[in-house]
Backbone bond lengths (Angstrom), bond angles and torsions (degrees), N, CA, C in turn:
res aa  C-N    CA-C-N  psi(-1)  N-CA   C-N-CA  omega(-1)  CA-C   N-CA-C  phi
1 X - - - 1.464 - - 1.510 112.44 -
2 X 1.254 121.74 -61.43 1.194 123.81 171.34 1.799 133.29 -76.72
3 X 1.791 107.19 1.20 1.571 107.96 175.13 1.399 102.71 59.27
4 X 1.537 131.00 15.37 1.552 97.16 -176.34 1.817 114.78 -53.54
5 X 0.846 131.00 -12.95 1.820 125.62 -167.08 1.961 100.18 -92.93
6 X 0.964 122.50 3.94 1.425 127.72 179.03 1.363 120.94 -94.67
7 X 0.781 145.72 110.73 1.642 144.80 -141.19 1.639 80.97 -133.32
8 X 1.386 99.42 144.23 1.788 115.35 179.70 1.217 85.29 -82.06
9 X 1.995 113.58 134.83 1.342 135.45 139.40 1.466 120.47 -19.16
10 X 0.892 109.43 -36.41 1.739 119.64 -171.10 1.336 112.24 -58.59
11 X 1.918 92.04 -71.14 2.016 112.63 165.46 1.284 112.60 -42.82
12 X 1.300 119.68 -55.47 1.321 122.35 -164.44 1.679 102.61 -46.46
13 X 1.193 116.28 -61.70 1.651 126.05 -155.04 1.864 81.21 -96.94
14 X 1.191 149.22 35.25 1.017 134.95 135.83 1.758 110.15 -82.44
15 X 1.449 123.12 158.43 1.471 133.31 156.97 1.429 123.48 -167.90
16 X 1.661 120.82 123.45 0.853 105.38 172.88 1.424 148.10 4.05
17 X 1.334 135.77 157.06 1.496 101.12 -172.06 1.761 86.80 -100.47
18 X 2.114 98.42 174.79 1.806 77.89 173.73 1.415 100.38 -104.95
19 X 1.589 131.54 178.34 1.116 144.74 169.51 1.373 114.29 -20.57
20 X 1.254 113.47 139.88 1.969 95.74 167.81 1.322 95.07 -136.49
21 X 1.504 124.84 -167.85 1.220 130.23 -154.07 1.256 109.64 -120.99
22 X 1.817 115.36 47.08 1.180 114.32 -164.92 2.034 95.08 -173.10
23 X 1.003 138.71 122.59 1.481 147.61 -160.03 1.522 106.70 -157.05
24 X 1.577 103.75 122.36 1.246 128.15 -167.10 1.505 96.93 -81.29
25 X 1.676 114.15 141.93 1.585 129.06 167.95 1.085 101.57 -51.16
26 X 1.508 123.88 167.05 1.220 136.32 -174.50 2.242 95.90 -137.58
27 X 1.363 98.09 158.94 1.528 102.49 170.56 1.328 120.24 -152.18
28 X 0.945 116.07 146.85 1.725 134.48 177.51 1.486 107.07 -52.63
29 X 1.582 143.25 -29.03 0.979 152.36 -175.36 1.797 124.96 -137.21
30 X 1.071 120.38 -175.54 1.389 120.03 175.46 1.488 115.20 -95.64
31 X 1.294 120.79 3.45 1.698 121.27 169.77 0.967 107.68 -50.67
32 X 1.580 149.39 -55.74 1.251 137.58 -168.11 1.731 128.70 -133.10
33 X 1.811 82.40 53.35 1.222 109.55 171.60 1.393 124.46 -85.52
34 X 0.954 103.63 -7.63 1.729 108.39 173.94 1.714 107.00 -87.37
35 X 1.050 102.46 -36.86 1.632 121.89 -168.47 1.686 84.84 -70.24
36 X 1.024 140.70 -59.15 1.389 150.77 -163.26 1.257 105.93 -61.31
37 X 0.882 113.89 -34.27 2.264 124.13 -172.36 1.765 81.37 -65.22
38 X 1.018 109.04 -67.94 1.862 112.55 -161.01 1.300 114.81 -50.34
39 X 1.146 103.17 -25.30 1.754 100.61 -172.16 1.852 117.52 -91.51
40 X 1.774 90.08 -38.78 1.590 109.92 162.87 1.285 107.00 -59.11
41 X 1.527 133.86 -17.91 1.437 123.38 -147.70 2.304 84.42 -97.33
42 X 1.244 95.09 -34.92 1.682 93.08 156.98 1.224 119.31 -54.76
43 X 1.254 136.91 -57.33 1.169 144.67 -171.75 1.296 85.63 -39.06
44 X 1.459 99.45 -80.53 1.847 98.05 -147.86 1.445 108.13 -83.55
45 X 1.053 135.68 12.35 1.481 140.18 121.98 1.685 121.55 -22.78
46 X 0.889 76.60 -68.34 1.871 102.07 174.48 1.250 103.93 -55.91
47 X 1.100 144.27 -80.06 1.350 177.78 -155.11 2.130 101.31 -62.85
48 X 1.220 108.30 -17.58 1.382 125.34 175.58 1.811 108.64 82.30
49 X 1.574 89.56 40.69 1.709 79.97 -169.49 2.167 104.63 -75.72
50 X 1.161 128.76 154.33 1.269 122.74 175.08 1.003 123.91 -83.41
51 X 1.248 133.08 178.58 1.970 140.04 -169.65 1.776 87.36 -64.63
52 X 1.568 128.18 -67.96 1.549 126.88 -163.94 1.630 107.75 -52.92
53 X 1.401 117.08 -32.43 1.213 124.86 179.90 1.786 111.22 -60.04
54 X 1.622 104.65 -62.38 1.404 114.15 161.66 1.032 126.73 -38.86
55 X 0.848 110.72 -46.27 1.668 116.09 177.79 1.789 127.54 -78.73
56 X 1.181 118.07 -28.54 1.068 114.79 144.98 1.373 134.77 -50.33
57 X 1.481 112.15 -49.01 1.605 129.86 159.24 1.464 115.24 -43.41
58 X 1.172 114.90 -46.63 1.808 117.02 -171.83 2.190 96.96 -70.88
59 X 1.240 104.95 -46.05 1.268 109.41 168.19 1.338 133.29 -76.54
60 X 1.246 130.08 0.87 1.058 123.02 141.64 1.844 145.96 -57.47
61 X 1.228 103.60 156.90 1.902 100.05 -170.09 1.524 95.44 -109.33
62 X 1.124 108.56 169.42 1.449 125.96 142.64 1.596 132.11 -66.49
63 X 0.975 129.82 107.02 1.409 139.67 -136.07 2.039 86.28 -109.85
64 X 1.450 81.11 115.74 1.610 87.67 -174.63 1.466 97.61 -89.98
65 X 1.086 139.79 -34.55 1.187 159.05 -138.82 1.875 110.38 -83.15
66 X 1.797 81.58 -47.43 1.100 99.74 174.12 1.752 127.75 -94.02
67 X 1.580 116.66 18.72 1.100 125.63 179.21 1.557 98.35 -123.98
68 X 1.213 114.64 -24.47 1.795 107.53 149.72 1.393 133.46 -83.72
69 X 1.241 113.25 4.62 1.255 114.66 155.90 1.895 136.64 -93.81
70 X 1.924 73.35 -26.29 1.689 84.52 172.13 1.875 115.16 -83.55
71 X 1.156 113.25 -2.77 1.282 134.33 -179.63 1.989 114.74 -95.58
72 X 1.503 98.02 -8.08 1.790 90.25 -175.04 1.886 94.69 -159.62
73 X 1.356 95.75 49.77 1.527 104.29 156.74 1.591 103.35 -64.97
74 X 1.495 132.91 143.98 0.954 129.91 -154.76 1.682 104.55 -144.16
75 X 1.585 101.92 -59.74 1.710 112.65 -170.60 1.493 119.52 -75.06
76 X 1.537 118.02 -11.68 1.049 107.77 159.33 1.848 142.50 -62.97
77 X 1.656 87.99 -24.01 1.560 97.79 150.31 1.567 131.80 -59.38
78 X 1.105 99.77 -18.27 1.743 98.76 -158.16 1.908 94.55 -75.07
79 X 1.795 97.61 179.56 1.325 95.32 -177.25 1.527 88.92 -82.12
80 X 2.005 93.63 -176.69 1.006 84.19 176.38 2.120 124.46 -80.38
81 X 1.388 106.07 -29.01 1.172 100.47 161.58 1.424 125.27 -34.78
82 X 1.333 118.49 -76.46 1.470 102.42 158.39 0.981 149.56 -28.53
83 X 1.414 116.43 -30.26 2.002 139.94 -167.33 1.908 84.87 -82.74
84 X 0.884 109.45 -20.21 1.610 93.62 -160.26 1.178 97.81 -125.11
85 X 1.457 133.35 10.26 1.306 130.43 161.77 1.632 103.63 -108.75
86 X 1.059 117.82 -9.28 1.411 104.03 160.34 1.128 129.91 -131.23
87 X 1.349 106.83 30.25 1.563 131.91 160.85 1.824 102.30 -115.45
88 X 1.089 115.11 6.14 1.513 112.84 145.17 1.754 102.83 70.51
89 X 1.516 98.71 46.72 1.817 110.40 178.94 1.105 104.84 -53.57
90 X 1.315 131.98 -38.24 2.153 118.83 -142.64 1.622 75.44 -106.38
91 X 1.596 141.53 -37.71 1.398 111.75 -169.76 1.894 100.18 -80.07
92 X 0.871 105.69 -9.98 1.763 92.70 -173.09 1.677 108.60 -83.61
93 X 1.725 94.18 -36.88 1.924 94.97 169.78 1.638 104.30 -69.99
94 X 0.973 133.52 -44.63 1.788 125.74 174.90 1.607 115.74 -50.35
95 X 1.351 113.91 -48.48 1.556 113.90 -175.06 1.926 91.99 -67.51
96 X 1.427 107.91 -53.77 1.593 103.29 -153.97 1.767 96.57 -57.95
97 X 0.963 106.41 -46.43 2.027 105.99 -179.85 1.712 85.25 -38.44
98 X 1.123 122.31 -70.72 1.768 101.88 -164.72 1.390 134.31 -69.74
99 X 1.502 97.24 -10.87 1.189 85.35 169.47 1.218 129.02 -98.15
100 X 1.568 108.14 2.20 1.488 117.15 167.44 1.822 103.46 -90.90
101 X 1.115 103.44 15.56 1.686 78.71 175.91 1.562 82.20 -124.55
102 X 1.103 135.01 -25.48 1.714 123.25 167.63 1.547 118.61 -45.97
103 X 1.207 105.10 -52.94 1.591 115.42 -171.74 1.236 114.12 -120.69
104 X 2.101 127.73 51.83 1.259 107.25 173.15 1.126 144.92 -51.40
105 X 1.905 109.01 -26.51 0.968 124.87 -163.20 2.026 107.20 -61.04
106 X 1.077 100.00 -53.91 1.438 113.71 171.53 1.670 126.25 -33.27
107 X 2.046 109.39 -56.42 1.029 103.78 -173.97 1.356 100.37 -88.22
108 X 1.635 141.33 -11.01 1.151 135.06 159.08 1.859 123.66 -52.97
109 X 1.492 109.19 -38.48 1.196 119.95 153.71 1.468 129.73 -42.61
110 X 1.043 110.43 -50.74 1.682 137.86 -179.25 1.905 91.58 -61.01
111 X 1.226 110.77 -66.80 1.496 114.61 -166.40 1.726 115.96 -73.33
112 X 1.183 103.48 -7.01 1.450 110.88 172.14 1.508 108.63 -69.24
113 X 1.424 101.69 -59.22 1.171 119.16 -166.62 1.864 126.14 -95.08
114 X 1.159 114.98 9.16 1.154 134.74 171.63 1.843 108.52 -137.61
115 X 1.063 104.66 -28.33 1.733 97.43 -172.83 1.959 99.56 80.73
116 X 0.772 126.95 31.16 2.045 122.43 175.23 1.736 78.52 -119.16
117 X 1.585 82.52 121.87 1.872 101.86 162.04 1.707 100.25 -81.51
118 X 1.123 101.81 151.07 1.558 120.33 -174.25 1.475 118.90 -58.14
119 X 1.387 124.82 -19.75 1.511 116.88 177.92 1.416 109.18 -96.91
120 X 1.553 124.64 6.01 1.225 119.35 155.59 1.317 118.60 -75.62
121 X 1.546 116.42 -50.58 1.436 119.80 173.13 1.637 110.96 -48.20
122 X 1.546 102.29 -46.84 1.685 82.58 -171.53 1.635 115.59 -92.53
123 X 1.305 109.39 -1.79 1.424 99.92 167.18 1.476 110.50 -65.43
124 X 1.319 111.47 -35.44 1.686 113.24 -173.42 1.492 107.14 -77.16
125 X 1.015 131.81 -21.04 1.109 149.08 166.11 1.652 114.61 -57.78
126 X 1.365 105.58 -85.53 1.347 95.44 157.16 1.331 160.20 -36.02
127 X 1.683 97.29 -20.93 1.390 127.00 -164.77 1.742 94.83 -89.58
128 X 1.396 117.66 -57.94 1.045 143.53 173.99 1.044 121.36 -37.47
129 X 1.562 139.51 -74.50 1.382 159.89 169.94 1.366 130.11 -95.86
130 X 1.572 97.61 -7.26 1.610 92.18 -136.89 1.277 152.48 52.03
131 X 1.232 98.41 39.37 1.676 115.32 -146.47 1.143 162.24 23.86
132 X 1.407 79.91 57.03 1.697 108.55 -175.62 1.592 98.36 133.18
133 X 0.866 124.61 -44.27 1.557 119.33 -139.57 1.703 113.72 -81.77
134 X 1.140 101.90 -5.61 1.317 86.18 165.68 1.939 106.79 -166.74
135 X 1.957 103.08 96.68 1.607 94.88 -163.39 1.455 122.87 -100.30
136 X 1.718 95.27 20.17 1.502 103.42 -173.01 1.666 118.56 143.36
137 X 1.240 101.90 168.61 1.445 88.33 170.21 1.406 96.33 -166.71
138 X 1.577 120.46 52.99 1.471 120.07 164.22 1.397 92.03 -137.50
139 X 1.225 111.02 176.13 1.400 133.45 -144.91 1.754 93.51 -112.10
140 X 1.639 120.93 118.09 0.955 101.17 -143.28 2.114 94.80 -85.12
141 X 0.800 97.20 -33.01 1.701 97.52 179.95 1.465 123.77 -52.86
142 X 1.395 106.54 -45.47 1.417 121.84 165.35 1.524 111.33 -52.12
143 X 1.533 111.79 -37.77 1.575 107.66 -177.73 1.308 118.50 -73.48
144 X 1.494 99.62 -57.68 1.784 109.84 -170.11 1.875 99.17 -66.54
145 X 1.342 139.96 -32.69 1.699 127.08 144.70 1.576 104.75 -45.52
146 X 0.881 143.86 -64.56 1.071 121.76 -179.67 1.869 133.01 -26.74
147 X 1.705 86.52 -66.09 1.370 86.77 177.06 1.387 136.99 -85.85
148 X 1.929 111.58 -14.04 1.576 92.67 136.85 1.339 115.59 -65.14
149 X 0.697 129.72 2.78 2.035 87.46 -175.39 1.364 96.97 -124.46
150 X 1.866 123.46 25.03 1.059 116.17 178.57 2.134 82.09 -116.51
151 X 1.708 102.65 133.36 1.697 126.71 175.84 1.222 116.55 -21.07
152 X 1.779 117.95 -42.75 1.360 132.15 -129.99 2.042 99.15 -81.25
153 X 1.389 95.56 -39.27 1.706 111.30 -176.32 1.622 110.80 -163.90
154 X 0.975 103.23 54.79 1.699 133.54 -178.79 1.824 101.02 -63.97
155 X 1.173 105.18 -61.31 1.591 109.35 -178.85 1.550 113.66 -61.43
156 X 1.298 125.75 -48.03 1.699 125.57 176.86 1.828 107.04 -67.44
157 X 1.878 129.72 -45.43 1.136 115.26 169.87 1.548 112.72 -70.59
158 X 1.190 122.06 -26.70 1.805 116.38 -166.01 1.665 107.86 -39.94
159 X 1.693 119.58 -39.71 1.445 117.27 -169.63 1.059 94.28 -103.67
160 X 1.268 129.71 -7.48 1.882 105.91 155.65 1.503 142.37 -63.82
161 X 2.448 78.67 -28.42 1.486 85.49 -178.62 1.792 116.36 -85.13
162 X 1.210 105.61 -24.75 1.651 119.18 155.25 1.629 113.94 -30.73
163 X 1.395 109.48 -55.90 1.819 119.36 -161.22 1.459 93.81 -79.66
164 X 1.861 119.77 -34.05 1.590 108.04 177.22 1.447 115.77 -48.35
165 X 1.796 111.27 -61.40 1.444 119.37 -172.92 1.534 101.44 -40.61
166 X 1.506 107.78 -65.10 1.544 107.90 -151.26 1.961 109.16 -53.15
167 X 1.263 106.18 -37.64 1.599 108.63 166.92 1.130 110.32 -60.92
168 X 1.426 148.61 -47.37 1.554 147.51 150.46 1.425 106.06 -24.21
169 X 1.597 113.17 -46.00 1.357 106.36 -174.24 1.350 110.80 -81.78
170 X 1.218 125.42 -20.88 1.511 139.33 177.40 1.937 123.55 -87.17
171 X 1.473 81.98 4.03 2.074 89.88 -172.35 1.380 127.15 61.74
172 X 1.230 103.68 33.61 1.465 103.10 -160.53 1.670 97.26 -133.44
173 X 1.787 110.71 16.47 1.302 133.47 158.71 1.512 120.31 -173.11
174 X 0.807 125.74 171.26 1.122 118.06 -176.31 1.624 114.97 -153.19
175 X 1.243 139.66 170.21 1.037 122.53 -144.87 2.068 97.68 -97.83
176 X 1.322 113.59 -3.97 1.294 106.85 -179.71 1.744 103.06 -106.51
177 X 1.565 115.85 16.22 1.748 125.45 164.86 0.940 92.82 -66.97
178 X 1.652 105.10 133.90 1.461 149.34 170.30 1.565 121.87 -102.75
179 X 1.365 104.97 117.83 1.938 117.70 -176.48 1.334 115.98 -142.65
180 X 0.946 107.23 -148.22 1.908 109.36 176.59 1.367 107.96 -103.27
181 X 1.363 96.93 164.18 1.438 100.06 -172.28 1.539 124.01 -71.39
182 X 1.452 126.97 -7.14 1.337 99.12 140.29 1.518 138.29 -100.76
183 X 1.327 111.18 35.72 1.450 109.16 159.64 1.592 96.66 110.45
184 X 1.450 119.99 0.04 1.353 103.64 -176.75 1.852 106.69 -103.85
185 X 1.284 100.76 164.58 2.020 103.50 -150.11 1.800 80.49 -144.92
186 X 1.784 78.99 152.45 1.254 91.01 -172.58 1.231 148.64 136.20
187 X 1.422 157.80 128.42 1.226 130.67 177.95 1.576 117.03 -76.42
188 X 1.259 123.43 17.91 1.446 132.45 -178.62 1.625 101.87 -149.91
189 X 1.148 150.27 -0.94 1.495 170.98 13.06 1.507 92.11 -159.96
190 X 1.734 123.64 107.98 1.055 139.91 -161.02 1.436 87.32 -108.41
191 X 1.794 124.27 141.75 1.563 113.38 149.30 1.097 117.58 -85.93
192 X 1.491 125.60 153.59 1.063 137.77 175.53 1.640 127.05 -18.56
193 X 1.169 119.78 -75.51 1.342 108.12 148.81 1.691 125.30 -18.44
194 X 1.054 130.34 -50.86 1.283 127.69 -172.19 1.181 121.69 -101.74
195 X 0.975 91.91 4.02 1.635 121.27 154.28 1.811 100.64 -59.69
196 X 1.121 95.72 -94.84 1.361 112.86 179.53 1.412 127.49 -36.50
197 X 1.721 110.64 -42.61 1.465 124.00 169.26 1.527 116.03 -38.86
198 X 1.982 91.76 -78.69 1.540 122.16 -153.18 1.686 95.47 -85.79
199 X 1.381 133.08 -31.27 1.401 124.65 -140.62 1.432 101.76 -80.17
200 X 1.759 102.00 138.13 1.249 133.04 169.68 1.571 119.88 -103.72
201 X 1.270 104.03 143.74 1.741 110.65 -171.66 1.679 98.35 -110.31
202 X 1.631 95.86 64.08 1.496 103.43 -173.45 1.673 123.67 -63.61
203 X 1.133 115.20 -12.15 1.585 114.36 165.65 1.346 120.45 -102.22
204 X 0.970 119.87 19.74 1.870 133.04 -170.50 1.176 116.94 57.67
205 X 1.165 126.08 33.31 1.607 113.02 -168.09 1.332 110.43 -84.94
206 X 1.950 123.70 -1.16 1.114 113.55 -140.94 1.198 146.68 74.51
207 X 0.964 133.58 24.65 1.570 153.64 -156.33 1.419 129.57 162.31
208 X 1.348 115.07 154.13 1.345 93.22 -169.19 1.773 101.09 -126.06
209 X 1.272 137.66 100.83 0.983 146.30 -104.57 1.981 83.56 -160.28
210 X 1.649 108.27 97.10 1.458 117.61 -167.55 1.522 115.61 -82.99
211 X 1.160 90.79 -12.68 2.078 102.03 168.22 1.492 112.33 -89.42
212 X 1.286 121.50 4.38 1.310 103.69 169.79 1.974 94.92 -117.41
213 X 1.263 122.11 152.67 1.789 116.31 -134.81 1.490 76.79 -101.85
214 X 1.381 134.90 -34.49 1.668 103.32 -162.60 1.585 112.50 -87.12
215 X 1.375 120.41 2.45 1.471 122.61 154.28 1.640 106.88 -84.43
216 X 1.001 127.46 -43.82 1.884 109.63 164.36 0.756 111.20 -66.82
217 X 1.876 140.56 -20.35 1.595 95.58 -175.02 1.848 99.50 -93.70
218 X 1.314 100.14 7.74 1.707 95.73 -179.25 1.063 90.94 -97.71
219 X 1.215 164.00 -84.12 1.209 150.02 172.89 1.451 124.32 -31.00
220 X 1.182 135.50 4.35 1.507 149.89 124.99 1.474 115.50 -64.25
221 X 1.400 130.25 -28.48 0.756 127.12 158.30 1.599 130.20 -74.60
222 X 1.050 106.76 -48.98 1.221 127.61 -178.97 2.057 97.77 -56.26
223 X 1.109 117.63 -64.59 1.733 108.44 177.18 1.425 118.52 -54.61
224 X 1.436 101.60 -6.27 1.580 94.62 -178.40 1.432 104.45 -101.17
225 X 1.060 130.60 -56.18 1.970 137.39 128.16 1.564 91.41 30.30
226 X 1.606 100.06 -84.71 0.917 115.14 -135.22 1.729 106.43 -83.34
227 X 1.385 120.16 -24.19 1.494 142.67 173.21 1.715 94.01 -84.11
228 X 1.156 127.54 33.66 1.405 131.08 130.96 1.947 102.08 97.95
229 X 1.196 108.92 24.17 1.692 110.97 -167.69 1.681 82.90 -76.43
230 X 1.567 78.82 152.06 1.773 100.03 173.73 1.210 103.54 -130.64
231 X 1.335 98.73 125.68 1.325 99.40 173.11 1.645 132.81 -63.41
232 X 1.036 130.05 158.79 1.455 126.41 -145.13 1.494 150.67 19.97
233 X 0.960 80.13 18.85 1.861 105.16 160.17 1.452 119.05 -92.41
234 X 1.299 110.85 140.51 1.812 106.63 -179.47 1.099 115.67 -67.32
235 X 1.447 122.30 -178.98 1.224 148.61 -179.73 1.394 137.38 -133.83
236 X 1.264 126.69 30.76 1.240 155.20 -174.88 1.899 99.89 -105.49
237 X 1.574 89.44 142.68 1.366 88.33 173.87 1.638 127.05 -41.39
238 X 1.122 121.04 139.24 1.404 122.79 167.40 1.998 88.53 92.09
239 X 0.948 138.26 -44.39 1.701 125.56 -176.56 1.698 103.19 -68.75
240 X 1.119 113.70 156.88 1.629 141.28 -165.70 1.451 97.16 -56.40
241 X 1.189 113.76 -22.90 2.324 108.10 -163.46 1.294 95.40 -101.49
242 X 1.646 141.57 -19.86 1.118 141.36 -142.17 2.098 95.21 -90.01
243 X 1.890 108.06 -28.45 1.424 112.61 167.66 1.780 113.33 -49.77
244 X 1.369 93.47 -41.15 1.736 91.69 -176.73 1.627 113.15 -78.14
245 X 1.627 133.43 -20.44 1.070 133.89 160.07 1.750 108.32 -60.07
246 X 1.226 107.30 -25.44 1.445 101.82 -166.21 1.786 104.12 -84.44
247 X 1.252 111.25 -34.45 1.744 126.89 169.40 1.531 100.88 -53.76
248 X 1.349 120.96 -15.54 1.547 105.12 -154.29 2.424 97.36 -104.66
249 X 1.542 85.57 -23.89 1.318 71.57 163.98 1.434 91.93 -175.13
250 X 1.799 128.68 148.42 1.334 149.68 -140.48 1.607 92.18 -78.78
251 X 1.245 130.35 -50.75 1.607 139.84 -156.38 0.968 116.24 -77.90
252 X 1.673 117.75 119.09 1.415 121.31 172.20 1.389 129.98 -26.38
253 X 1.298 105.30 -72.43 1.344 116.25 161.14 1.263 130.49 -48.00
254 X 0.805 111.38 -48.66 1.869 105.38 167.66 1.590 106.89 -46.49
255 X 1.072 104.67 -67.18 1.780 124.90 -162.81 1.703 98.44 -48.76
256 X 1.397 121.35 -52.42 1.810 129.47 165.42 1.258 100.97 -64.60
257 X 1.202 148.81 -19.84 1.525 120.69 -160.98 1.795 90.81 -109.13
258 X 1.413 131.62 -21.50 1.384 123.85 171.06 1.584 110.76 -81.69
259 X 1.395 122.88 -32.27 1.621 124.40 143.81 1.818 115.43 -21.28
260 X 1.145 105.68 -75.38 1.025 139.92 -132.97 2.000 93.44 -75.62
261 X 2.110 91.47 -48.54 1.477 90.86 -172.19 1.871 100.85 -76.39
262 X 1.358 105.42 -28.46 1.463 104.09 -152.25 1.478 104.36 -68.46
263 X 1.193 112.01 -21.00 2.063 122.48 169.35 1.848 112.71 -66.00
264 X 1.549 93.43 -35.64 1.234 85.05 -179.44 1.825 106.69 -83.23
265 X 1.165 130.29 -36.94 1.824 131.63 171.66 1.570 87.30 -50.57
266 X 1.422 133.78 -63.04 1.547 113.82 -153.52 1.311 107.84 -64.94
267 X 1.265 114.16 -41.79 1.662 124.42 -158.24 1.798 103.31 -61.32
């Protein structure tokens, strides 16, 4: 019913671009961000980016929005008690209990075919968007250019911002897609790159399209799949699945508090 094992044609023959013999300056500010589009626009020239791809790139801004946010990350410090009282743990385990008893059929689908029990998906889910409800409100191309070509971590976004264009070039974004401010889209908010990696075209439509939720949560599944989850083994710190929670995002706290909720949705 749901195709999770069908990956859109598109993804498939998408890939990173590889290295080329030519790397755009990077800057501390937006002064010579225009100057930066032209030189990147070689890059991904090189790199096989297409005319729709280009062109998004020439139209893109400098995302102020999104260089004050990457500048005052804050809650990943907190404890974890805190991390999960103001990331709103007991309402995200209450909604996710219903929505796994609304639609078992779905997250049973998901676990057939990936091995991820259902209160991981929707803890990340929840954690993420709130499920659905709110996946951003910056422009995702404009952002992820931003942060290559902003000094701070230029080398880890540069092939994200590569995998954005080429999905621009593939329809599977476009340059007026809307995400968070660093560039990740979605109802589970994948970056670009992992886009391309992990993404599943879990309702068959042909495409794999991260605003509609049963291709993110299969493609949530699918990166965790693929970051080494075993199926029926736990996921609590110290058990074998808890490595693939840790692939899914760098912060202690995060990584324990989706543990932590996703025991309480299964239980």
């Amino acid at each position: 019913m749901y195709h999770l094992l069908r990956r859109s044609i598109l993804i498939g023959l998408l890939a990173l671009a590889p290295a080329t013999g030519h790397a755009a300056f990077c800057a501390n500010d937006g002064g010579r961000f225009e100057a930066w589009k032209g030189e990147f626009a070689r890059d991904a020239r090189a790199a096989g980016i297409g005319p729709r791809g280009i062109e998004a790139l020439q139209g893109a801004r400098y995302a102020d929005a999104t260089i004050a946010a990457d500048r005052n990350q804050t809650t990943f410090s907190y404890s974890l008690d805190r991390f999960l009282q103001v990331r709103g743990a007991d309402t995200i385990v209450s909604q996710g209990r219903q929505r796994k008893a609304q639609n078992p059929g779905l997250y049973q689908a998901l676990e057939r075919s990936f091995g991820v029990p259902a209160g991981v998906l929707i803890a990340i889910h929840g954690m993420e968007t709130g499920f659905g409800r709110f996946m951003g409100d910056s422009r995702v191309v404009s952002s992820i250019l931003t942060l290559a070509y902003d000094c701070r971590r230029s080398d880890f976004f540069t092939p994200h911002a590569l995998a954005a264009l080429r999905l621009v070039d593939g329809g599977s974004l476009s340059a007026a897609s809307v995400g968070a401010r660093h560039g990740e889209w979605g109802h589970t908010q994948f970056l670009p790159g992992n886009v391309v990696r992990y993404g599943v075209d879990g309702n068959g439509d042909g495409r794999v399209d991260l605003t509609g939720e049963i291709d993110a949560l299969a493609s949530t599944a699918s990166f965790l799949r693929q970051k080494g989850w075993r199926p029926g083994y736990g996921y609590q710190p110290g058990e074998p699945n808890f490595a693939a929670i840790e692939a899914w995002n760098a912060a202690g706290v995060y990584q324990q508090a989706i543990a932590i909720m996703a025991a309480r949705i299964d239980g």
